[in-house]
C-alpha positions in Angstrom: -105.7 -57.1 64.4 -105.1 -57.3 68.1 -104.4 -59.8 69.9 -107.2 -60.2 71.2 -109.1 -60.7 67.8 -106.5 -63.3 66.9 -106.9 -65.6 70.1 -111.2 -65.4 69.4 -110.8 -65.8 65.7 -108.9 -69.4 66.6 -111.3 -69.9 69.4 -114.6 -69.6 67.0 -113.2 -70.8 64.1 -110.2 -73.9 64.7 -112.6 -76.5 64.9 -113.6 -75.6 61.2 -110.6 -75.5 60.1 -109.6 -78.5 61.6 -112.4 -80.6 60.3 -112.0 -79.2 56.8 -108.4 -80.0 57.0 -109.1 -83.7 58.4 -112.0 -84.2 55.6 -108.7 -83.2 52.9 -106.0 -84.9 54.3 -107.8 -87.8 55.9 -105.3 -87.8 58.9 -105.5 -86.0 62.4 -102.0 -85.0 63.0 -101.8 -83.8 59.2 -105.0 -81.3 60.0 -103.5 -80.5 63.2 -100.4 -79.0 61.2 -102.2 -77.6 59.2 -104.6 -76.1 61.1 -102.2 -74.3 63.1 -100.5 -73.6 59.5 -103.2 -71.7 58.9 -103.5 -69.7 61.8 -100.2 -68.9 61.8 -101.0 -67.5 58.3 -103.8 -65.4 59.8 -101.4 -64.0 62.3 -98.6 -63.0 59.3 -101.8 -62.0 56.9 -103.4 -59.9 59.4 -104.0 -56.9 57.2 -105.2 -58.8 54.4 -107.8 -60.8 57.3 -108.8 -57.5 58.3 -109.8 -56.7 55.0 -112.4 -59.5 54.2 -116.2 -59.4 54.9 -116.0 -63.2 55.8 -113.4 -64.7 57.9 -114.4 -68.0 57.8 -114.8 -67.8 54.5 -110.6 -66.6 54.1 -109.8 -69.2 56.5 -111.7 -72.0 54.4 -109.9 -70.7 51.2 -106.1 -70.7 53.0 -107.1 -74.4 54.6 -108.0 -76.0 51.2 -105.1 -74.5 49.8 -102.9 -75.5 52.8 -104.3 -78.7 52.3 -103.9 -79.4 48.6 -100.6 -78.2 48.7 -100.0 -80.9 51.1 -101.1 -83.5 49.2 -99.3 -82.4 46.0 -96.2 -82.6 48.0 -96.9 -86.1 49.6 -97.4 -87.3 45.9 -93.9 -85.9 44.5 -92.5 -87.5 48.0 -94.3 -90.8 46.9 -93.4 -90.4 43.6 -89.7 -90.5 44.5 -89.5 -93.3 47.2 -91.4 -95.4 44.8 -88.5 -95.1 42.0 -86.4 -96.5 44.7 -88.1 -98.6 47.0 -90.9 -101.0 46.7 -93.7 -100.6 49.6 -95.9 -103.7 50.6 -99.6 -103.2 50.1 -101.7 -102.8 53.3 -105.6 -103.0 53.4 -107.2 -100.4 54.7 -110.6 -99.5 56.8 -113.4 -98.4 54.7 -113.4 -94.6 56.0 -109.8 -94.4 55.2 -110.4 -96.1 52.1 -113.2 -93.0 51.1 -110.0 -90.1 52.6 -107.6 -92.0 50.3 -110.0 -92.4 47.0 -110.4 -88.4 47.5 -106.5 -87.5 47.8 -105.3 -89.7 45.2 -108.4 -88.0 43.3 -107.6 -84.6 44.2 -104.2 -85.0 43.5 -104.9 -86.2 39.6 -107.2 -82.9 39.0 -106.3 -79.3 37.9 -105.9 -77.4 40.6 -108.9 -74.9 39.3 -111.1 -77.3 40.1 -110.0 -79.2 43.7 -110.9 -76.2 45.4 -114.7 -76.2 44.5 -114.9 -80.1 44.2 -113.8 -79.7 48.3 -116.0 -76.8 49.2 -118.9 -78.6 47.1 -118.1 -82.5 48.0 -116.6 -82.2 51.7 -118.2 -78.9 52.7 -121.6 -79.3 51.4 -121.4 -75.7 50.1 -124.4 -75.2 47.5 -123.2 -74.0 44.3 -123.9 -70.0 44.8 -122.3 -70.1 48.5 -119.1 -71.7 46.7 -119.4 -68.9 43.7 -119.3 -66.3 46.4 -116.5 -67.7 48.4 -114.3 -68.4 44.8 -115.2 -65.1 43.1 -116.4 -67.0 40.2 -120.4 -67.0 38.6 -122.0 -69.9 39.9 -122.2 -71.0 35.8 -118.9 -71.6 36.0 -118.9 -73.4 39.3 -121.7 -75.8 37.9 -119.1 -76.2 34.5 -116.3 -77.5 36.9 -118.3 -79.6 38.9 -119.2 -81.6 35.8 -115.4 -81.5 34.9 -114.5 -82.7 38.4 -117.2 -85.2 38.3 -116.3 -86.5 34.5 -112.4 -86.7 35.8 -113.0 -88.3 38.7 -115.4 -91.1 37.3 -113.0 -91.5 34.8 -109.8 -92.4 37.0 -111.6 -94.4 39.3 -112.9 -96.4 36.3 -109.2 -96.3 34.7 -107.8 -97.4 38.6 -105.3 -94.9 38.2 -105.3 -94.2 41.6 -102.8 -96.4 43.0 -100.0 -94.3 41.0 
């Protein structure tokens, strides 16, 4: 992939990526990292890019994971600083109170599923589009929405997610 390709792949595509990221992370400087994260992927992954029918669809699939792996990390980081520090309680905004209820969500749920509960949930991507972009049968998308749905109903009704 040329140079060339690179620069207009960023151009058409970064302000995806960068509102996917934000609707994950639920910060802007976090989806700005990790929006260029991601393109710096696609410039070390250029063969495999070149490869796929859909690069939007490649670039969603590295941003989610960018993403979750994020907030997986931010929750072991959390996890530790809590065994040694107590933090005051702050109120928050209702729209960061929706980013938060979804990463302390996402971060409770087998990984098999945050990906299509974020293309599904956050993306709007009807079940088929998401099958087509997982590699999965759109059965088995519809099975782990119910699964995602069933977990997440259940921790916010346990208020689990404060841990």
């Amino acid at each position: 992939m040329e140079r060339e390709e690179l620069e207009a792949l960023f151009r058409r595509y970064s302000g995806n990526v960068f509102r996917r990221a934000r609707a994950i992370l639920g910060d802007h400087e976090a989806a700005e990292d990790a929006t260029q994260e991601v393109f710096l992927r696609a410039i070390r992954a250029q063969e495999e890019l070149r490869a796929v029918t859909s690069p939007i669809a490649w670039l969603y699939r590295v941003t989610t994971n960018r993403c979750l792996t994020r907030l997986r990390d931010s929750a072991r980081r959390r996890s530790i600083l809590d065994r040694s520090a107590v933090r005051p309680s702050v109120a928050a905004e209702p729209a960061i109170d929706d980013a938060l209820t979804l990463q302390a969500i996402l971060r409770k749920i087998p990984e098999e599923l945050q990906e299509i509960a974020v293309c599904y949930f956050v993306d709007r991507l009807s079940q088929e589009e998401i099958a087509d972009l997982v590699g999965l049968p759109r059965r088995t998308v519809s099975y782990r929405l119910e699964q995602f749905r069933a977990m997440a109903l259940d921790e916010t009704t346990r208020g689990d997610l404060a841990s």
